[in-house]
ZAMAR-710999 format. One line per 2 residues: number of its first residue (from 0); their letters; for each residue x negated, y, z of C-alpha. Coordinates in pm, 1 decimal, padded with zeros to 6 digits. Layout:
! residues N
NUM	a	X/Y/Z  ...
***
This chain:
! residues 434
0	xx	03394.6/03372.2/01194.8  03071.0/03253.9/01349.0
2	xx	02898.7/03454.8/01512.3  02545.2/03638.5/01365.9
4	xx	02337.0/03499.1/01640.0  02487.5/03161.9/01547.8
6	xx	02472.3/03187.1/01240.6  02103.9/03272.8/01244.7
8	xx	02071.3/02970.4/01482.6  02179.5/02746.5/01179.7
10	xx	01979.9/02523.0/00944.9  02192.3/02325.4/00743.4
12	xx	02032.7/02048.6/00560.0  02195.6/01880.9/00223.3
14	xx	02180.1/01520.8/00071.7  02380.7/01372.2/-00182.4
16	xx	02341.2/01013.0/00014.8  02520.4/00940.4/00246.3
18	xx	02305.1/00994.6/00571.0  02226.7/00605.9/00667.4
20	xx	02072.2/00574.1/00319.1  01819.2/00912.9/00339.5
22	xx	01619.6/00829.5/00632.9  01375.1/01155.0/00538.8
24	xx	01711.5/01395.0/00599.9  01777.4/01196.1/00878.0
26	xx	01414.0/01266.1/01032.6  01388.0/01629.7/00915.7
28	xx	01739.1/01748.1/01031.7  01657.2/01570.4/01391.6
30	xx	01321.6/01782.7/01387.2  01486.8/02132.6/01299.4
32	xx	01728.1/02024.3/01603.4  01438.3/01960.7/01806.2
34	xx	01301.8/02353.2/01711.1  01601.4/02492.5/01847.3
36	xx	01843.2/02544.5/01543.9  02190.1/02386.4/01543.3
38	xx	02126.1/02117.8/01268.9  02382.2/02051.3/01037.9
40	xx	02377.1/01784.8/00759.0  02587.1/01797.6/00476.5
42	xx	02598.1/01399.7/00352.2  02748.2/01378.9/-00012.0
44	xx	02923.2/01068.4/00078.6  02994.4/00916.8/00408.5
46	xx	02809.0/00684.8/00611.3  02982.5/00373.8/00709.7
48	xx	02800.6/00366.6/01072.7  02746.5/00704.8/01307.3
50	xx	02368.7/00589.5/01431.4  02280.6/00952.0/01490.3
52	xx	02279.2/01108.4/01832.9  02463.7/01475.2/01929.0
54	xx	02167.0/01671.7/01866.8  02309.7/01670.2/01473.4
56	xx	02628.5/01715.2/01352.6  02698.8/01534.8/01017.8
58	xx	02962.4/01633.3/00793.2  03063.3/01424.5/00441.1
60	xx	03131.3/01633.9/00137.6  03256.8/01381.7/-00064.3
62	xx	03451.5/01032.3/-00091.4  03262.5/00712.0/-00035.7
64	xx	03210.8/00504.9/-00383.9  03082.7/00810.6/-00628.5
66	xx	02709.9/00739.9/-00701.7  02479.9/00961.8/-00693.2
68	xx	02359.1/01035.4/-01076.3  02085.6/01262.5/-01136.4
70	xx	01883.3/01135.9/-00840.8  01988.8/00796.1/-00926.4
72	xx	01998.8/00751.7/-01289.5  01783.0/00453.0/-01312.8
74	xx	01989.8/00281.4/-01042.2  02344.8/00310.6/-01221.0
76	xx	02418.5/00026.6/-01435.8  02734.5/00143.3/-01665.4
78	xx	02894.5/-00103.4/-01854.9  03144.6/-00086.5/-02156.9
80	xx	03212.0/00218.2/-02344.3  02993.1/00436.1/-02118.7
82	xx	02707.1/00227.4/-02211.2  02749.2/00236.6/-02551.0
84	xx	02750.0/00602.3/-02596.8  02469.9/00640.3/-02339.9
86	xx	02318.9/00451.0/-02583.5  02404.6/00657.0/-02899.5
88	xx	02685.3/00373.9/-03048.0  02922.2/00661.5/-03039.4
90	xx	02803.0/00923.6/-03246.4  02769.9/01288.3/-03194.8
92	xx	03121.5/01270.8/-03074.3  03038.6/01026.8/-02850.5
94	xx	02786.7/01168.1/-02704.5  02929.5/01493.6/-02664.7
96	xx	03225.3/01332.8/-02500.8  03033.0/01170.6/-02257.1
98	xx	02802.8/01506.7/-02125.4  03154.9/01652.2/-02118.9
100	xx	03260.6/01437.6/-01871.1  02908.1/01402.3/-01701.0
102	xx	02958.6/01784.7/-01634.1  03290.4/01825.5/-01514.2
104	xx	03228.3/01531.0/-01283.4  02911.2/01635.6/-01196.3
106	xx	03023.2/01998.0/-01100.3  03345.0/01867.7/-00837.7
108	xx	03087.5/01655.7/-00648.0  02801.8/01875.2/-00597.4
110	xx	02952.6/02267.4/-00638.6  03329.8/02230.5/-00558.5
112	xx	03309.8/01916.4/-00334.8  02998.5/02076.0/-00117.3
114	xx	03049.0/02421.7/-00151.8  03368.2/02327.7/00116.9
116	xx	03153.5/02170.3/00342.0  02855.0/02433.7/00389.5
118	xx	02867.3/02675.7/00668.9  02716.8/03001.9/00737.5
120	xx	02323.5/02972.2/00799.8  02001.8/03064.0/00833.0
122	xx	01847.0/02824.4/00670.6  01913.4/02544.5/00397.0
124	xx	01761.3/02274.3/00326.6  01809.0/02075.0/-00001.4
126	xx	01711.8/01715.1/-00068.3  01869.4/01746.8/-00400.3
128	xx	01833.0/01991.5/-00661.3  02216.8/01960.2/-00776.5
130	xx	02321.7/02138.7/-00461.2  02151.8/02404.9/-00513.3
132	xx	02423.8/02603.4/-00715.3  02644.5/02591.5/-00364.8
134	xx	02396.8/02692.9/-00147.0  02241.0/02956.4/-00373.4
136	xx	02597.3/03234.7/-00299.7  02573.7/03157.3/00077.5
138	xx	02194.8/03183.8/00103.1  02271.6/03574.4/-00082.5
140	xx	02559.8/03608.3/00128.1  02364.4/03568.9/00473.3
142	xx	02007.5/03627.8/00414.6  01943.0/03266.7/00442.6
144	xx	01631.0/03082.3/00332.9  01577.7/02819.7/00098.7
146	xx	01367.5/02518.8/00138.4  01376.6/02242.7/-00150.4
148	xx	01237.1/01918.8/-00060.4  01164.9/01662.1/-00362.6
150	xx	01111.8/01297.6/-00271.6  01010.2/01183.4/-00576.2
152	xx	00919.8/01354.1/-00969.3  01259.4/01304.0/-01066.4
154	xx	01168.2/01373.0/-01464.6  00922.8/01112.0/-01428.5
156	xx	01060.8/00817.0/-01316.0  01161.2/00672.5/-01611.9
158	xx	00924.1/00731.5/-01888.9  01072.2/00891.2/-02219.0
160	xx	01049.2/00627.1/-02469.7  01274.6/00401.9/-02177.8
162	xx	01559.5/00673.9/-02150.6  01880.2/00608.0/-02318.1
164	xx	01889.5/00862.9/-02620.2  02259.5/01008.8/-02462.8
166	xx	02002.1/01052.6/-02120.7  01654.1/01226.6/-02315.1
168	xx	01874.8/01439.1/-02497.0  02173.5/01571.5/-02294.2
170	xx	02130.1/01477.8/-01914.7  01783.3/01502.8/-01849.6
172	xx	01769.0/01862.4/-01979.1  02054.7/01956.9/-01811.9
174	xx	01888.3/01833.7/-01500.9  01562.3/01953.9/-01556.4
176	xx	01691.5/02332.5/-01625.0  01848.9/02267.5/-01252.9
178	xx	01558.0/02172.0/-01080.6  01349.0/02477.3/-01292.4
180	xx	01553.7/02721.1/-01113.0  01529.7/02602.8/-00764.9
182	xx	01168.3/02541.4/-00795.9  01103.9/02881.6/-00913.5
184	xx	01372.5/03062.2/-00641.7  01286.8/02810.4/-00290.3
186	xx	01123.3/03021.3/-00054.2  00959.2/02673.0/00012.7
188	xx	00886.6/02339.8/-00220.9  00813.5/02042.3/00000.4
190	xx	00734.3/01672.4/-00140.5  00620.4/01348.4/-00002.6
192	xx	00265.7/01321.5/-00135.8  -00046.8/01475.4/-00307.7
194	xx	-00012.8/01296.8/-00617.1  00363.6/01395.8/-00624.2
196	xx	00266.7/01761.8/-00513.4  -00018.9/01758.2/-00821.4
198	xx	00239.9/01654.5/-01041.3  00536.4/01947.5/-00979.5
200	xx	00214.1/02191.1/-00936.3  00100.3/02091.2/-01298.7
202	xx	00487.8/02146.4/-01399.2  00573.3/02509.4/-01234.5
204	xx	00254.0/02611.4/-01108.5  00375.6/02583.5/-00747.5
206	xx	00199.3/02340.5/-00516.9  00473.4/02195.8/-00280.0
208	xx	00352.8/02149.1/00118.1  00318.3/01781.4/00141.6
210	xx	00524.6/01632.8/00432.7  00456.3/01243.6/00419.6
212	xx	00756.6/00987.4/00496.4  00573.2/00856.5/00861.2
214	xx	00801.8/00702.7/01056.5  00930.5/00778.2/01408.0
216	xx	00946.6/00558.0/01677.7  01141.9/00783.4/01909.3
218	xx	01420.7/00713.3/01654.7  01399.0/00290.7/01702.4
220	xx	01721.2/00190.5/01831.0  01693.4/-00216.1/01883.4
222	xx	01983.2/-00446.7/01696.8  02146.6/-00699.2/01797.9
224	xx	01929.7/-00973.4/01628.2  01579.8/-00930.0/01509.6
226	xx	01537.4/-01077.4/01079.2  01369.3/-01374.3/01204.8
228	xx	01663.5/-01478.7/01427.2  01894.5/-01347.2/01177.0
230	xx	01758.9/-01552.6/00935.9  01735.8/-01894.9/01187.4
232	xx	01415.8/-01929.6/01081.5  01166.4/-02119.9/01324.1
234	xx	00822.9/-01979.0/01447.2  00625.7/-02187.4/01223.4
236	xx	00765.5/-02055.4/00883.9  00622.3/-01720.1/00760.2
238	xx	00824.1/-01427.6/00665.5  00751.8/-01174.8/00401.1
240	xx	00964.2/-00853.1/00401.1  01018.1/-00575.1/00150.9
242	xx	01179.7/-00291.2/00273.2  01332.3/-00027.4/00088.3
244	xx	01684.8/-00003.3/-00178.5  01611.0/-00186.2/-00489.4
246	xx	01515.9/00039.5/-00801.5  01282.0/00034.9/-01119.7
248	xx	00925.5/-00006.3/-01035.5  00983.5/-00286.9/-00788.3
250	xx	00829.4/-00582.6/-00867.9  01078.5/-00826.3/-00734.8
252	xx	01051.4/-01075.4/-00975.9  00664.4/-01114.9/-00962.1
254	xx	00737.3/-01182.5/-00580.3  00987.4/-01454.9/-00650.5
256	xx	00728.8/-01636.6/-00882.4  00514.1/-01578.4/-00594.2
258	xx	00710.4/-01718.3/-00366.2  00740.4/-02044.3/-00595.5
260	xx	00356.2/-02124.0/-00562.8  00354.6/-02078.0/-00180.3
262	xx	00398.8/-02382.3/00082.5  00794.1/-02450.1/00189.9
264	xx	00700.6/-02274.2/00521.8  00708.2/-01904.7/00343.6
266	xx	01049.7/-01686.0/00317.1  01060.4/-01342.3/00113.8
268	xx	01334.9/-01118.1/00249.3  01439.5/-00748.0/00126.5
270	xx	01593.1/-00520.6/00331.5  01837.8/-00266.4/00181.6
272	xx	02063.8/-00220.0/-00119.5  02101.6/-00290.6/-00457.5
274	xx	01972.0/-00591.1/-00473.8  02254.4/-00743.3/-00661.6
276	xx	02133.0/-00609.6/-00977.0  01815.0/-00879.0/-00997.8
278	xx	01836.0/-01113.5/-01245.2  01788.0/-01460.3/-01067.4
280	xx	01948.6/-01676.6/-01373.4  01608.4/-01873.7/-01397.8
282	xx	01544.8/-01941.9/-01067.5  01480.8/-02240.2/-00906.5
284	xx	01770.6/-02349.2/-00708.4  01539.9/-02542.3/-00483.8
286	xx	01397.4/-02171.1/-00424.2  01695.4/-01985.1/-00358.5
288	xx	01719.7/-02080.6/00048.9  01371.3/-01928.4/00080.2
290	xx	01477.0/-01552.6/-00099.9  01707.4/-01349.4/00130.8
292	xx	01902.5/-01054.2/-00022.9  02151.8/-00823.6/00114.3
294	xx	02031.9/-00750.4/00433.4  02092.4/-00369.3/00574.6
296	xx	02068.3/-00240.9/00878.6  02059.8/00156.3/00997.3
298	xx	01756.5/00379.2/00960.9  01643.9/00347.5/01326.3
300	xx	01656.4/-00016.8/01357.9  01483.1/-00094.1/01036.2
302	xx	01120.2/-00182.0/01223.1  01261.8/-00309.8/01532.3
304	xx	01436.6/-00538.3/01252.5  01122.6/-00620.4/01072.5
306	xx	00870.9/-00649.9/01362.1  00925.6/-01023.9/01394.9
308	xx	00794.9/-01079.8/01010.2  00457.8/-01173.1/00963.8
310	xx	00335.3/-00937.0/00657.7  00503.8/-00700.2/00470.4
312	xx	00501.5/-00664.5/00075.9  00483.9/-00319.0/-00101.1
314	xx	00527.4/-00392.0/-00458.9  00581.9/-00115.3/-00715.4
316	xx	00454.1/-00102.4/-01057.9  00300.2/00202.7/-01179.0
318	xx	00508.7/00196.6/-01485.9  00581.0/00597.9/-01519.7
320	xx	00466.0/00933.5/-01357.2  00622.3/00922.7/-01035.1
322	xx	00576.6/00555.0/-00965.0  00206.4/00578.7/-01017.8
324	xx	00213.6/00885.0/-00750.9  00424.5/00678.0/-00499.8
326	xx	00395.8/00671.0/-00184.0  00722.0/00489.7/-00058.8
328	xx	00852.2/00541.8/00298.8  00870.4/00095.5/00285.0
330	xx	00548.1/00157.3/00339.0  00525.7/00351.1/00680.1
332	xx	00776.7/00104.0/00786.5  00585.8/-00185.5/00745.0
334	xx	00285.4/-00039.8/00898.3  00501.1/00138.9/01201.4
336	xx	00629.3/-00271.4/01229.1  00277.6/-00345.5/01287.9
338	xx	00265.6/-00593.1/00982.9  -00055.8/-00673.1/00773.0
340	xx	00027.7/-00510.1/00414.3  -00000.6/-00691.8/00088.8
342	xx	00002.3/-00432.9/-00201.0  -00027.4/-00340.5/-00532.1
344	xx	-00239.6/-00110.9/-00559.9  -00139.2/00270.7/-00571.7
346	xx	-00386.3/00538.8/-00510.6  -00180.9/00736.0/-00261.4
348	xx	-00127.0/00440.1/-00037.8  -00482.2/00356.8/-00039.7
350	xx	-00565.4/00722.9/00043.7  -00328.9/00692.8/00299.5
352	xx	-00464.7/00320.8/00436.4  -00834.2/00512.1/00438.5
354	xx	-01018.9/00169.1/00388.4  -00900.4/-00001.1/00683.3
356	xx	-00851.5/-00374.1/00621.3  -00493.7/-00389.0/00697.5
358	xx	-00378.7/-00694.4/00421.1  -00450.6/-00711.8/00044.9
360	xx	-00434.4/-00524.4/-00251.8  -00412.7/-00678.3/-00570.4
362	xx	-00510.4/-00518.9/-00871.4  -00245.0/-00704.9/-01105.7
364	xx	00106.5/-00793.3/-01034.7  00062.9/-01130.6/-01134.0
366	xx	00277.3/-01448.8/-00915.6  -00078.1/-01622.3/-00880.9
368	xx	-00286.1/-01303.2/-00773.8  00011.9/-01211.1/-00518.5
370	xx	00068.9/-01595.1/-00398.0  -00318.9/-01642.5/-00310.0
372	xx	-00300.8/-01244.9/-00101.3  -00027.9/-01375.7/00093.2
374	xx	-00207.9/-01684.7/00192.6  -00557.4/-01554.8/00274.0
376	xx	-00337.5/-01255.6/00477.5  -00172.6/-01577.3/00634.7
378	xx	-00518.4/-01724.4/00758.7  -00610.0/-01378.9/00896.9
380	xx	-00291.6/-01234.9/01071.6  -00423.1/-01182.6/01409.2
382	xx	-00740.3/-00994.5/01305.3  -00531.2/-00764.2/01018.5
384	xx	-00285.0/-00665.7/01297.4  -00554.0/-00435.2/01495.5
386	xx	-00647.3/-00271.6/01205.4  -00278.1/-00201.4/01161.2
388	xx	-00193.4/-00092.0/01480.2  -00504.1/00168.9/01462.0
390	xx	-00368.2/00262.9/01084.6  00002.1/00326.1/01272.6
392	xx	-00166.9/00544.2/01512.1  -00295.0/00828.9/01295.9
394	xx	00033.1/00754.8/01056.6  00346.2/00936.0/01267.3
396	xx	00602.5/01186.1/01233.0  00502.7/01371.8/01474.7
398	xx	00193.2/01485.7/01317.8  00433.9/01562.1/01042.6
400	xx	00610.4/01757.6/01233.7  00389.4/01997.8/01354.1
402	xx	00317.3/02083.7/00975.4  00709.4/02048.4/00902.7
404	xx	00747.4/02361.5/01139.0  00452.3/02545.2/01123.9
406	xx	00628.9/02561.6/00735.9  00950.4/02654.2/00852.6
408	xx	00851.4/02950.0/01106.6  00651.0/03084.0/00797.6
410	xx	00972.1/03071.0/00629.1  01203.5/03251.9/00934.7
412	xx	00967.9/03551.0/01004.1  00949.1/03605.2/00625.2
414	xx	01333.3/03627.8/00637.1  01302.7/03876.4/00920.1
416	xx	01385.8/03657.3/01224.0  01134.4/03657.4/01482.2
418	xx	01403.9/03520.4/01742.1  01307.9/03142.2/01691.1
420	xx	00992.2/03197.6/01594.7  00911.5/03125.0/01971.2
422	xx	01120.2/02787.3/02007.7  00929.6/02649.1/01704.1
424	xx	00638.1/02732.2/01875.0  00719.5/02541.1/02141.8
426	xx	00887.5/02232.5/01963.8  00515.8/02213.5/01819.3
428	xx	00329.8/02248.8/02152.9  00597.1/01934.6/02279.3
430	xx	00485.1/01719.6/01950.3  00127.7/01825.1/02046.7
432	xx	00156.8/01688.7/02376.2  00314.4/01360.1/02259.9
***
């Protein structure tokens, strides 16, 4: 049995991911560490590399290979018979076949599966919504608070009209109902921008704190090989990056038809998963050695990775309500890399950028519009990369931070615990003096 003055020394934080793929539980369970609580994770599958250090402990509620769903939904690509009755081909039957299965699955991975993991604690924090039905007995049972912490407006990413009928009228309900409760029982709603924050306020009437996705360079652990020398590319070609897991919204196929108008000397290469699912039938062969795919590395090596590129490419197309409100952690990456930017344009990034000339925005994702960016960006690297480096200054986690935990101590004294009130205090006062 642990202990009550352990116990209240706990904050336990949950992601279905597995830990190496959610570098914002990564960063927010090292920072509760930092305040003094023992910091747990709880990783819904199991990372394949330990890059963390002992100030964590990590512990994997579930077997590697199950995908994460609701989170995920527009990343899942079922084939077959699933397909067909997520598409309706099977009937009412069908489709009531299908949610039966979606639930019982659904409930071993994130109630039965998790619930095993959890310990006693003080505090729990929940990257995912699904969780919350494993936490919510334990938080009764100990006095514990709740913090829910939405990256993106999960009801939004996929506009109605593009949902598989099986998904608008059985899962995303089901879902929806989920997230309802926890947003109306959190002691705390965090999210990763304004616009995101406007959007669940205009939903529940609840303004979430906003706790951006800045990177942290106290993290950077160097590889082994730099992309450039991973690559073998020589120091006259030019090398575009996107960083980030593929999913809807990312224009990669406007930057390959980009890529096709620029001079031999210019590689594109994307750095994370998923990338397997782009269609790349039509393309080129003479194209293909210039496009690298499949390249992933751990969350604290990503910018040392990507620091010998020369720009870095945020593409997302505002196609639905949570796209337009992006404001992707790729980004802060890039920046943190000390790369010029070339973007489409998204208000919070711009908000963010504050009309420093860091790159290019382009108004349309068009192949010509984006080609032409990348060249004038090309012709004006060395000046773009002060304005960067100032941008990278004013953009870091540890100004996060201090907001992260000023949060968090609201939280603990209104759960009647005054005893780490004082070690937050001075886990801010150390950011402050950073």
């Amino acid at each position: 049995m642990i202990a009550e003055d352990a116990t209240f020394a706990t904050a336990v934080s949950l992601t279905p991911l597995p830990l190496e793929r959610d570098s914002r539980a990564f960063r927010i369970a090292q920072t509760l560490a930092e305040s003094g609580f023992r910091s747990i994770v709880i990783e819904g599958q199991p990372s394949a590399q330990r890059f963390w250090g002992n100030e964590i402990e990590v512990r994997s509620a579930g077997a590697a290979g199950i995908e994460r769903y609701a989170h995920a939904q527009h990343r899942i690509r079922p084939r077959g018979l699933v397909l067909a009755l997520r598409e309706g081909r099977g009937g009412a039957l069908g489709e009531w076949a299908l949610y039966l299965g979606f639930r019982g699955e659904e409930w071993w991975r994130n109630y039965h599966s998790a619930r095993r993991s959890i310990p006693p604690a003080k505090l729990y924090y929940l990257h995912s919504f699904e969780m919350y039905r494993a936490v919510a007995p334990l938080s009764a049972q100990y006095g514990a608070r709740v913090i829910y912490d939405a990256h993106d407006f999960y009801r939004g990413i996929i506009p109605t009209s593009l949902q598989h009928p099986f998904d608008r009228r059985r899962l995303r309900p089901f879902l929806d109902r989920l997230e309802d409760r926890l947003l109306a029982q959190a002691d705390a709603v965090v999210t990763v921008s304004d616009g995101v924050a406007d959007l669940i306020e205009a939903l529940c009437g609840r303004r979430p704190a906003v706790i951006r996705n800045c990177h942290d360079e106290r993290q950077d652990q160097s590889p082994e090989r730099d992309l450039r020398t991973e690559l073998g590319l020589t120091p006259a070609a030019r090398l575009c990056v996107v960083v980030g897991n593929h999913k809807p919204g990312m224009a990669v196929d406007v930057a390959v038809a980009a890529l096709a108008r620029l001079p031999d000397r210019f590689h594109i290469a994307f750095l994370g998963r998923g990338y397997d699912a782009v269609d790349l039938a039509g393309v080129d062969s003479a194209l293909m050695p210039r496009l690298h795919f499949g390249y992933v590395v751990a969350p604290t090596e990503v910018v040392p990775t990507i620091r010998s590129a020369d720009f870095g490419l945020v593409l997302y197309e505002p196609y639905s309500e949570n796209y337009r409100r992006a404001l992707p952690n790729g980004f802060f990456q890039v920046v943190a890399a000390g790369l010029p930017v070339v973007r489409a344009r998204l208000p919070e990034i711009e908000r963010a950028i504050d009309n420093r000339l860091i790159g290019r925005c382009i108004e349309r994702l068009d192949p010509a519009e984006l080609a032409q960016a990348i060249l004038e960006c090309s012709e004006q690297a060395e000046s773009l990369r002060s304005e960067v480096a100032d941008l990278a200054r004013s953009l870091r986690w540890q100004d996060e931070a201090r907001q992260f935990l000023r949060l968090v101590e609201e939280v603990i004294v209104q759960a009647g615990g005054p005893v780490l009130a004082p070690v937050v205090a001075s886990a801010k006062s150390s950011l402050q003096r950073e």
